[in-house]
Structures are given as C-alpha cells and as structure tokens.
C-alpha positions as CSV (number, residue, x, y, z in Angstrom):
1,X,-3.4,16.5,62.7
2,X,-3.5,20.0,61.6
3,X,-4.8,22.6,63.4
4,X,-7.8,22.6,60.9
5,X,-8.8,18.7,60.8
6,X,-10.2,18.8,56.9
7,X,-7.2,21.5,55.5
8,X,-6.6,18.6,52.8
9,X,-8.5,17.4,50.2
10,X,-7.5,13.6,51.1
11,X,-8.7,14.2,54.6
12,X,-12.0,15.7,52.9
13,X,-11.9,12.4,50.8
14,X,-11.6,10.3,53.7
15,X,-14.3,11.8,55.3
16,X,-16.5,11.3,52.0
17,X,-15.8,7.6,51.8
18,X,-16.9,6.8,55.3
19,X,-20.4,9.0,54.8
20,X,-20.9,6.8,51.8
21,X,-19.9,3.8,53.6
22,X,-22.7,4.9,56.0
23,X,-20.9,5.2,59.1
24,X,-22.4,7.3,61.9
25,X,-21.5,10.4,62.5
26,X,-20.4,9.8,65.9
27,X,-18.3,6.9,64.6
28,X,-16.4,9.1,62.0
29,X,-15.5,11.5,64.7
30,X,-14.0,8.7,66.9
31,X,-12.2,7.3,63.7
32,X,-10.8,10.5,62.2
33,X,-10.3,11.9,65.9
34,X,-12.5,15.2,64.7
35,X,-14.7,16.7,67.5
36,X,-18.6,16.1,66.3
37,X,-19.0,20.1,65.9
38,X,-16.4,20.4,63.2
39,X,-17.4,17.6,61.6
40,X,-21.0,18.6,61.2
41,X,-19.3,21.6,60.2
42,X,-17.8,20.2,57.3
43,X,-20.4,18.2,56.1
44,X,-22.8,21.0,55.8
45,X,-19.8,22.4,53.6
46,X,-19.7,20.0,51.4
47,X,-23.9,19.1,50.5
48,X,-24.5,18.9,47.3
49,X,-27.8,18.9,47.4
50,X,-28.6,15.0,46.4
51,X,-29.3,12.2,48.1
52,X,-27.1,9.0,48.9
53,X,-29.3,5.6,48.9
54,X,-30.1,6.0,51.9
55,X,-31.3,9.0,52.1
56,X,-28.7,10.9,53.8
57,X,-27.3,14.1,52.3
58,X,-24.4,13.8,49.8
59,X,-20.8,15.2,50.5
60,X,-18.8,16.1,48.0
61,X,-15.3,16.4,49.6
62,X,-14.1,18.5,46.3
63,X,-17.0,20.6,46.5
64,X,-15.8,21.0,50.3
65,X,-12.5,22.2,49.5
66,X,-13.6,24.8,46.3
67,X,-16.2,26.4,49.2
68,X,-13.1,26.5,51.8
69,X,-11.0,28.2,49.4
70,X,-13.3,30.8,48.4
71,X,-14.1,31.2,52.2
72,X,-10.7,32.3,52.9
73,X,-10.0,34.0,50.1
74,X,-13.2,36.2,51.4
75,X,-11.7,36.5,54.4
76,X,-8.6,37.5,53.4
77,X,-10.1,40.8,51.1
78,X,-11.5,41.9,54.1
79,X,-10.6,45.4,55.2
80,X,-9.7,46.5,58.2
C-alpha cells in the first residue's frame, strides 16, 4: 500500500462499503491492513453528518477525498 493508506478514492470506497456492511472498526483495520489511528482518522474525514440504520455515523468516501484535496491544497499555499 501507499504510504498514505486512503490516497485513492477506491480505497476510500472500500472502506465505505465495509462501514455500511457494519464491520467493526477493529475488523476493517485488520482487513484493509490500516492501523486503527488512521482509520479513525479517515472516518472522521468523511462524516456526513447522517446516520446509517444503525446508528453509526455515515462516511462518505467522495466526500473523504474532496476534504483531502482541499487539505493539501491548504497545505501547499502555505508560506514559509
């Protein structure tokens, strides 16, 4: 994997269809071989702000990748 586990939106998209599958957290990181702090990291990224089901927060993996974007493009006009 990259040095950045979620750099793609398919990887983002992976990780959105497992959340909605309902799988644990813990389980996702053993599947996707993502340490848990990156991928709580990510999933805050991508809350919508509604709720699955279940109750559980939404992730929206294209949301996800427009707020990484405009993070590094942030970072990026930065001066030094």
């Amino acid at each position: 994997m990259a040095s950045y586990a979620f750099a793609t939106l398919q990887a983002r998209q992976k990780l959105q269809e497992l959340w909605e599958q309902g799988m644990a957290v813990e389980d996702m990181s053993t599947a996707l071989e993502v340490p848990l702090s990156t991928l709580y990291t990510e999933l805050r990224r991508g809350r919508s702000g509604d709720r699955l089901p279940d109750q559980r927060l939404q992730y929206d993996a294209s949301l996800a990748q427009l707020r990484m974007q405009q993070e590094l493009e942030r970072r990026g006009k930065q001066s030094r």
